[in-house]
N, C-alpha and C positions, 0 to 999 in steps of 0.2 A: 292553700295546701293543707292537706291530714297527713300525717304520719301516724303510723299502725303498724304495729308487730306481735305477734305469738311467744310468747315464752321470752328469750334473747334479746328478740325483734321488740318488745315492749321497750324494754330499757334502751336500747338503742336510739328508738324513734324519742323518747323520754330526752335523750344525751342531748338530740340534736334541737330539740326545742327549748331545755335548757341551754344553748350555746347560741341561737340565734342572735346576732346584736341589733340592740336599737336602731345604731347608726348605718344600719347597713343599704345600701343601697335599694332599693324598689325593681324588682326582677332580677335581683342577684339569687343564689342558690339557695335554699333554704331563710328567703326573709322575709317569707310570708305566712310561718306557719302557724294556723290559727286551732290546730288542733293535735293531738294525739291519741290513738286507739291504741290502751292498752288489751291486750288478748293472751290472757294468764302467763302474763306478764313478769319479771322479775324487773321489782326497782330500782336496786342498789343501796345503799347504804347510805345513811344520810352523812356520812366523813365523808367517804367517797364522790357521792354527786351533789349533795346539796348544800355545796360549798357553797352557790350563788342564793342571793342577790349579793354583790360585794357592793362596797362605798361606792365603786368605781364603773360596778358592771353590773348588769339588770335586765335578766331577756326580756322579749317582748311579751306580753298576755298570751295566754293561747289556753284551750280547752282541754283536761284529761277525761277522756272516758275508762273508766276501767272495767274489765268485762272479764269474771274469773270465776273458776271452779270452787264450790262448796267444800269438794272433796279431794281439794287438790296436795296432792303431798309432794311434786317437787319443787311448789312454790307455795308454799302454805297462806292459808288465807291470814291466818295471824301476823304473819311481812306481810300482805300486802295492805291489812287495816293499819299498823303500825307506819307505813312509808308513805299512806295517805296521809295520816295524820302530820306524818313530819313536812309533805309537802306542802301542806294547807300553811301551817306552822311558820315554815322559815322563808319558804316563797311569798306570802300575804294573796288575799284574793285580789290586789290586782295585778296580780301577774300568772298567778293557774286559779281556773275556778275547774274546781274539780266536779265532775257527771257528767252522764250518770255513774254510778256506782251501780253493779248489775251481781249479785251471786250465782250461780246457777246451779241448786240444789244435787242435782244427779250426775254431777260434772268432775273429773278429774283434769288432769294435765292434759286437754284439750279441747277442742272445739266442736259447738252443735246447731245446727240448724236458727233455733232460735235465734244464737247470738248473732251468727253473720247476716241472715236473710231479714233480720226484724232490726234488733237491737243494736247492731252495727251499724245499718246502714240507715237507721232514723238519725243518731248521730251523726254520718258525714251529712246529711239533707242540712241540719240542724245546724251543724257548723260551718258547714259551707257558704250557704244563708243570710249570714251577718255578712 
């Protein structure tokens, strides 16, 4: 399973990959997610969300693509280089391996041909895949 959202829908799809348990059963809801398509995306904050890995608690691996406007001002690309970083950071790679990372020069707060028809969907092939 991929999760993928726009704007909201990034952080959202983000929450639930972050909330995945290890121990969760095999065809239960959301415990197989092996991937996440952000799509100028809002992260959240790393108090907020990336409270995890705890002592106790560790979601499963899963993939971020992040797919975001050059020119985006109501998610500035500056949060979203900055929430990578913190996810790379406090998550470890083995538990998100972040890419691609995609800018899209002539792109504001939304979506374009390229991202969905090319670079979107080499990503779900790609993670799908494994």
């Amino acid at each position: 399973t991929v999760f993928g959202g726009f704007s909201q829908g990034g952080l959202v799809s983000l929450t639930a990959a972050l909330s995945q348990s290890p121990t969760a059963p095999e065809g239960a809801v959301g415990a197989d997610i092996k991937g996440v398509a952000s799509l100028g995306g809002f992260m959240g904050s790393r108090s907020a969300l990336y409270g995890l890995p705890t002592p106790d608690f560790k979601p499963k691996p899963f993939r971020l693509g992040i797919f975001h406007g050059a020119l985006e001002k109501i998610v500035p690309l500056s949060m979203i280089k900055e929430a990578t970083e913190s996810v790379k950071a406090t998550l470890g790679t083995d538990v998100v391996s972040v890419g691609p990372y995609i800018e899209y020069p002539d792109l504001d707060h939304a979506v374009n041909d390229q991202m969905m028809k090319i670079d979107v969907l080499k990503f779900l092939k790609e993670t799908l895949s494994v």
